[in-house]
C-alpha positions as CSV (number, residue, x, y, z in Angstrom):
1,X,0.0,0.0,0.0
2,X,1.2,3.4,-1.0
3,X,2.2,5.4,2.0
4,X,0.6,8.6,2.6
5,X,3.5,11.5,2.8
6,X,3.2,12.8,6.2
7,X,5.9,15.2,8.1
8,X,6.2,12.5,10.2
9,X,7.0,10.1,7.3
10,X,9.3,12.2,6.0
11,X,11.2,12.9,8.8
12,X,11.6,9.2,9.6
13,X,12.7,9.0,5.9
14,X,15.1,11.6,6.1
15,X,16.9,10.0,9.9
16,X,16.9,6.4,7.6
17,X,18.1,7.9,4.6
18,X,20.8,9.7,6.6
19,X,22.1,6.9,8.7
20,X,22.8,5.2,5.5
21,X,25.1,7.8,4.0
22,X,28.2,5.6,2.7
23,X,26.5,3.0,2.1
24,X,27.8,1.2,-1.1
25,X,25.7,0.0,-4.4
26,X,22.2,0.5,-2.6
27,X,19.4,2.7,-3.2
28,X,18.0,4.1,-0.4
29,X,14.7,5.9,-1.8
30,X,11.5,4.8,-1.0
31,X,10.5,3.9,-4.4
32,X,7.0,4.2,-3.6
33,X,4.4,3.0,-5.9
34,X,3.3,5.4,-8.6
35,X,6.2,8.3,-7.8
36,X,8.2,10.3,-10.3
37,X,12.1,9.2,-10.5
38,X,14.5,11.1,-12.3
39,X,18.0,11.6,-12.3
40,X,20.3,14.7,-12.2
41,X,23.9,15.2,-14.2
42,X,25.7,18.1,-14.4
43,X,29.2,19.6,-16.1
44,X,29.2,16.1,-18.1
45,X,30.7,16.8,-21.5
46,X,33.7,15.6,-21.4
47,X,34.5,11.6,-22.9
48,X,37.1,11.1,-20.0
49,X,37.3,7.9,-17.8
50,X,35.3,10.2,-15.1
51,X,32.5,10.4,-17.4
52,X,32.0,6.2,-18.2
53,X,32.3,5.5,-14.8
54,X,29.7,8.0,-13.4
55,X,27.6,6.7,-16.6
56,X,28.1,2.8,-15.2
57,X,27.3,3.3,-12.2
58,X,23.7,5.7,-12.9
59,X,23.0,2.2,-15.4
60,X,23.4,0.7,-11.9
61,X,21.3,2.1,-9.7
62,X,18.5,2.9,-12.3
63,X,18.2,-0.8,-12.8
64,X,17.1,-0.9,-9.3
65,X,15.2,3.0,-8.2
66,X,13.8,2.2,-12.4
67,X,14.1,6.3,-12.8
68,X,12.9,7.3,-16.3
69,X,14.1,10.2,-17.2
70,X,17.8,12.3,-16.5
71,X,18.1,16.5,-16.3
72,X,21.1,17.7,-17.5
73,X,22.3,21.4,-16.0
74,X,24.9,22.0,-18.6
75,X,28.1,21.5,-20.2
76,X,26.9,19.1,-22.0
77,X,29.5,18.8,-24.7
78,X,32.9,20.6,-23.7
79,X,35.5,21.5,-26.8
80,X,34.7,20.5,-30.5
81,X,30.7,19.6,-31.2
82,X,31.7,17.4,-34.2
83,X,29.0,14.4,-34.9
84,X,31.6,11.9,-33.3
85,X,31.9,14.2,-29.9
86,X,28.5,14.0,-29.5
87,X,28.9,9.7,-29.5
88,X,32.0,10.0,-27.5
89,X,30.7,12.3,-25.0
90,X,27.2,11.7,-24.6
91,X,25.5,8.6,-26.4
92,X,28.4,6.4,-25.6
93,X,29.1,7.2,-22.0
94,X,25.3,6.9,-21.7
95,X,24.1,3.7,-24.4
96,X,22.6,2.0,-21.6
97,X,20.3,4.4,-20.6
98,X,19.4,5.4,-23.8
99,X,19.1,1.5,-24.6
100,X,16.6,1.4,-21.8
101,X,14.6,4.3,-23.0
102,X,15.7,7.3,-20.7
103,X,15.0,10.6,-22.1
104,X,17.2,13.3,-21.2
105,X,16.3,16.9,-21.1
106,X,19.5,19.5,-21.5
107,X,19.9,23.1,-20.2
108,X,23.3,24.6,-21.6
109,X,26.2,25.8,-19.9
110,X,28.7,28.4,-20.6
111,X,30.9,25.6,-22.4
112,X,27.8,24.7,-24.5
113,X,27.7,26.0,-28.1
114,X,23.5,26.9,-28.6
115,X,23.4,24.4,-31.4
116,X,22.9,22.1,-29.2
117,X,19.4,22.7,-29.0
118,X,18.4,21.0,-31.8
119,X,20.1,18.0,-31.0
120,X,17.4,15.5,-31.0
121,X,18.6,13.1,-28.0
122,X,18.9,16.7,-25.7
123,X,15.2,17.0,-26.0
124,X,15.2,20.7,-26.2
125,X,12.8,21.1,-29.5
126,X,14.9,24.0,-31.0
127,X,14.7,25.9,-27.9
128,X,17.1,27.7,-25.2
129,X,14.9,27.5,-22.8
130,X,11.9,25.6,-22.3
131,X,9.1,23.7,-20.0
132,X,7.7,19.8,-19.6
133,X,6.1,18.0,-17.2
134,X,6.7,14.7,-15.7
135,X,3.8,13.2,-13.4
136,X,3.0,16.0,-10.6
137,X,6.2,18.3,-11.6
138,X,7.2,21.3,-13.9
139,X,10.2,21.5,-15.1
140,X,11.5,24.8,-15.7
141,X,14.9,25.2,-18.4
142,X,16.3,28.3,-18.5
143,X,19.5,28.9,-20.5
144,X,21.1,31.0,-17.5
145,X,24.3,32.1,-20.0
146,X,21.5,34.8,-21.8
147,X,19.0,35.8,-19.3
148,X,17.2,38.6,-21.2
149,X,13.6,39.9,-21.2
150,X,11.8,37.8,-23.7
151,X,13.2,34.6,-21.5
152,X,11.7,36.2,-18.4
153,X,8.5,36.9,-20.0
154,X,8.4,33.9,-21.2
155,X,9.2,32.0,-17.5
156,X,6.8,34.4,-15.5
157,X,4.5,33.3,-17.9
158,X,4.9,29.7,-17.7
159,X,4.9,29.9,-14.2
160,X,1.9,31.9,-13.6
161,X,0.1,29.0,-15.7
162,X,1.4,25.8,-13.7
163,X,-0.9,23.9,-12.6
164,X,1.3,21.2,-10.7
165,X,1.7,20.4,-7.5
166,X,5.5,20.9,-7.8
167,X,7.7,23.6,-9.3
168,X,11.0,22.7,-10.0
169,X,13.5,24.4,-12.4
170,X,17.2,24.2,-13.4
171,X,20.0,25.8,-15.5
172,X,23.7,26.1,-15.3
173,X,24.7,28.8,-12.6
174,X,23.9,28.6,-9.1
175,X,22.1,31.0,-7.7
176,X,24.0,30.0,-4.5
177,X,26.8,28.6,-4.2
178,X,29.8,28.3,-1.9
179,X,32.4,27.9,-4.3
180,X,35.7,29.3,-4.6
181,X,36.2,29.6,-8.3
182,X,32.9,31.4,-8.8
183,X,30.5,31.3,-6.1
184,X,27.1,32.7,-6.3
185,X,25.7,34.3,-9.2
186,X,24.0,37.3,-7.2
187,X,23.0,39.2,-10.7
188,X,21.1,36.5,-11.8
189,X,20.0,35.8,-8.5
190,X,18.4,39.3,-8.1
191,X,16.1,38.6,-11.4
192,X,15.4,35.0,-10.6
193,X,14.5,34.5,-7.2
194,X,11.2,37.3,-7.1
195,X,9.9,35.0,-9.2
196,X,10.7,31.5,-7.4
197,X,9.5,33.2,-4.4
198,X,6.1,35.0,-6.1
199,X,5.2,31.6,-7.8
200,X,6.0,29.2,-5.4
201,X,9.5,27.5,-6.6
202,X,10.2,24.4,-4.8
203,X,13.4,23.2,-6.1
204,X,16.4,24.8,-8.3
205,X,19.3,22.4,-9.4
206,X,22.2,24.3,-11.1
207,X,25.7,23.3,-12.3
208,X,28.7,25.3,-12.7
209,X,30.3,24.7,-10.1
210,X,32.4,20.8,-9.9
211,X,31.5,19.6,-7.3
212,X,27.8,18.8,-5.2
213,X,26.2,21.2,-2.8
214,X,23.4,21.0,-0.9
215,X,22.4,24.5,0.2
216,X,20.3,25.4,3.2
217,X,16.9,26.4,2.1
218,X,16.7,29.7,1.2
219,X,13.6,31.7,1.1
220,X,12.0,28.2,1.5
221,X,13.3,26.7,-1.7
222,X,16.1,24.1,-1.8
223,X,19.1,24.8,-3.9
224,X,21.5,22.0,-5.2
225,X,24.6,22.0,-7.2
226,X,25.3,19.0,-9.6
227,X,28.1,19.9,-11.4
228,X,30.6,17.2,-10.9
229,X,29.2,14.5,-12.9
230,X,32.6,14.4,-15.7
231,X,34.6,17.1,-14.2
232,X,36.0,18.1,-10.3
233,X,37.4,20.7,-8.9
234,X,38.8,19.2,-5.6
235,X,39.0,21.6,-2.7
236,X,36.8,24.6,-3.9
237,X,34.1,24.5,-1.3
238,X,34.3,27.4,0.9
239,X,34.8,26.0,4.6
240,X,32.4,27.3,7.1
241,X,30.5,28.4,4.6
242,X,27.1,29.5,5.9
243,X,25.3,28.4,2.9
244,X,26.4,24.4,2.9
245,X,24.3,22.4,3.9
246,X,26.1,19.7,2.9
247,X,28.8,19.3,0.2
248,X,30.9,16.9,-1.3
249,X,34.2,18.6,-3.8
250,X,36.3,15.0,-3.4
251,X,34.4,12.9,-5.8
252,X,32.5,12.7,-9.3
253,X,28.7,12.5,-8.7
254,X,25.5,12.2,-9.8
255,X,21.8,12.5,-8.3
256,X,18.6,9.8,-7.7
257,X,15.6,11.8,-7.0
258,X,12.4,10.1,-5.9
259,X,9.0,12.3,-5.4
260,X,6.1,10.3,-4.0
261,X,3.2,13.3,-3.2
262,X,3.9,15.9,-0.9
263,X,7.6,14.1,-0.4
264,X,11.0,15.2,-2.2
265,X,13.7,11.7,-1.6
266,X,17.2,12.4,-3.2
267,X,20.6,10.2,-2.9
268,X,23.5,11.8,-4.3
269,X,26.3,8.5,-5.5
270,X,29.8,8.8,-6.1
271,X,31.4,7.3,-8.9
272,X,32.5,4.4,-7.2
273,X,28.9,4.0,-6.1
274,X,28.9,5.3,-2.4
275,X,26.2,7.4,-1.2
276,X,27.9,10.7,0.3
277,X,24.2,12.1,0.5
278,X,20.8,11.6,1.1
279,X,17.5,12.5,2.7
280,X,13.8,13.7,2.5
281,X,11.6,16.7,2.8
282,X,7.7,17.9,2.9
283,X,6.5,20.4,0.0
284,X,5.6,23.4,1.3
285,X,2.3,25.2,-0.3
286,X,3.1,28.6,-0.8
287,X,0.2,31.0,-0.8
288,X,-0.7,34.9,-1.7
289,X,3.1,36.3,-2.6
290,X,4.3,32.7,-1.9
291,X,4.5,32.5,1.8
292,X,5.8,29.5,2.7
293,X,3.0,27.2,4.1
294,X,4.0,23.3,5.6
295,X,1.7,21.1,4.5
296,X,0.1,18.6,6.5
C-alpha cells in the first residue's frame, strides 16, 4: 500500500536515509508505488574515464530505483561539437540508458555552443529554454548564460500558468553557491529569485560549479549544485561556509531523486557507487506572494 506522505514520514525518511550515508551499491529511496524518479547530471561533456564511470554506475542504480528520465544542467558537450563528440561524450558514456529508454532533457552551460538545442537526443525542441512536465512536476529550463527579457516573459508566464503540485526548475549557474572559483551568481540571482518566491519555486538544481552542494533552504526553496558528474574541482568549497548544507568537492557524482506526493527523496552517488548524501523533505504550499505554508 502506498504510504501517505506525512511530516512524520518524511522525517523518519530523512533519519533512515541519513544513517545510510556511505553506504555502497544500494538505493535508499522509498520507491513508492506510482512516484516520479529522475536523475540529475551536471558539467558532463567531457568523454574522459570520469564520465564512463559515473555513466556505469547511474546504469546501476537505475536498474534498481527504475528512474525514467535524466536532467542535465549544462556543459553538456565541452570542446569540439563534431557528430563523433556527441557519440563520445554523450551517447556512448550513456548507451545503456538510452538503450533502456531514458530521455534526457538539457539546459546549456557556458561551455555549451547553442546548437545544441536542436540536437534531438537533448530534448530541447529547437529551444534555449523551455518547459515539460513529468507526473505532478514542472520542469522549468532556463538557459542561464543569456537571461534577457523575452526569457523572463516567457518564465513568468509559464509559471503563472502551472498547474502542478511541484515547481522545480534548473540551468547552469547557481544561484548559490559556496564555491571558490565562482561562487554565487547574485545578478542573476536578483532577477530569478522574485519569481521563485512569487510563484512558489520548490526546487532549483544548477551546475557550474564541480562539485555537489546541498544548500540550506533559502527563502524556502532548496538549492542543489550537480556539477561534478565528468569534471572536479577538488578543494573549492568554501569551509564554514554558511550556505552548505552539505557538500561533497572530493568525488565525481550524480543525483537519484524520488517524489512520491507531498515528499521530495534524493541520494547523491559517487562514482564508485557510495552514497555521500541523502535525505527527505515535505512540499511546502506557498500562498498569496508565496509564503511558505507546511503542509500537513
Amino acid at each position: 500500500m502506498t504510504r501517505k506522505a506525512t511530516p512524520l514520514i518524511a522525517a523518519l525518511a530523512l533519519a533512515v536515509a541519513l544513517s545510510r550515508v556511505g553506504t555502497a551499491q544500494r538505493v535508499t529511496l522509498p520507491l513508492t508505488r506510482d512516484s516520479t524518479r529522475f536523475a540529475v547530471l551536471g558539467d558532463t561533456g567531457t568523454g574522459d574515464k570520469a564520465q564512463y564511470e559515473i555513466g556505469r554506475k547511474l546504469e546501476e542504480f537505475r536498474e534498481h530505483a527504475n528512474f525514467t528520465f535524466t536532467i542535465m544542467v549544462g556543459d553538456n558537450i565541452y570542446g569540439s561539437e563534431r557528430p563523433q563528440d556527441f557519440q563520445q561524450k554523450f551517447e556512448l558514456p550513456y548507451k545503456p540508458l538510452l538503450d533502456a529508454g531514458v530521455k534526457f532533457y538539457a539546459a546549456l552551460g557556458n561551455h555549451d555552443d547553442p546548437n545544441q538545442r536542436f540536437y534531438k537526443p537533448f530534448n530541447m525542441d529547437g529551444e534555449r529554454f523551455y518547459a515539460f512536465t513529468k507526473g505532478n512536476i514542472d520542469f522549468f529550463v532556463l538557459d542561464s548564460n543569456y537571461m534577457d527579457r523575452k526569457q523572463l516573459e516567457w518564465f513568468e508566464r509559464a509559471l503563472k500558468d502551472s498547474k502542478s503540485d511541484w515547481k522545480m526548475a534548473y540551468f547552469h549557474h547557481p544561484l548559490y553557491s559556496s564555491g571558490a572559483t565562482h561562487g554565487s551568481e547574485t545578478d542573476l540571482r536578483d532577477v530569478l529569485e522574485p519569481l521563485f518566491v512569487k510563484y512558489g519555486m520548490d526546487v532549483v538544481f544548477a551546475g557550474h560549479e564541480h562539485f555537489y552542494e546541498r544548500v540550506k533552504p533559502q527563502k524556502g526553496i532548496y538549492y542543489f549544485t550537480c556539477g561534478g558528474s565528468a569534471k572536479l574541482r577538488k578543494g573549492n568549497i568554501r569551509k564554514g561556509s554558511e550556505l552548505t548544507e552539505k557538500g561533497d568537492d572530493t568525488q565525481n557524482t550524480f543525483m537519484v531523486v524520488e517524489v512520491a506526493k507531498d515528499v521530495f527523496n534524493f541520494q547523491t552517488v559517487s562514482r564508485g557507487g557510495v552514497t555521500i548524501d541523502s535525505g527527505a523533505f515535505q512540499r511546502t504550499r506557498r500562498e498569496g506572494s508565496g509564503t511558505p505554508v507546511a503542509l500537513r
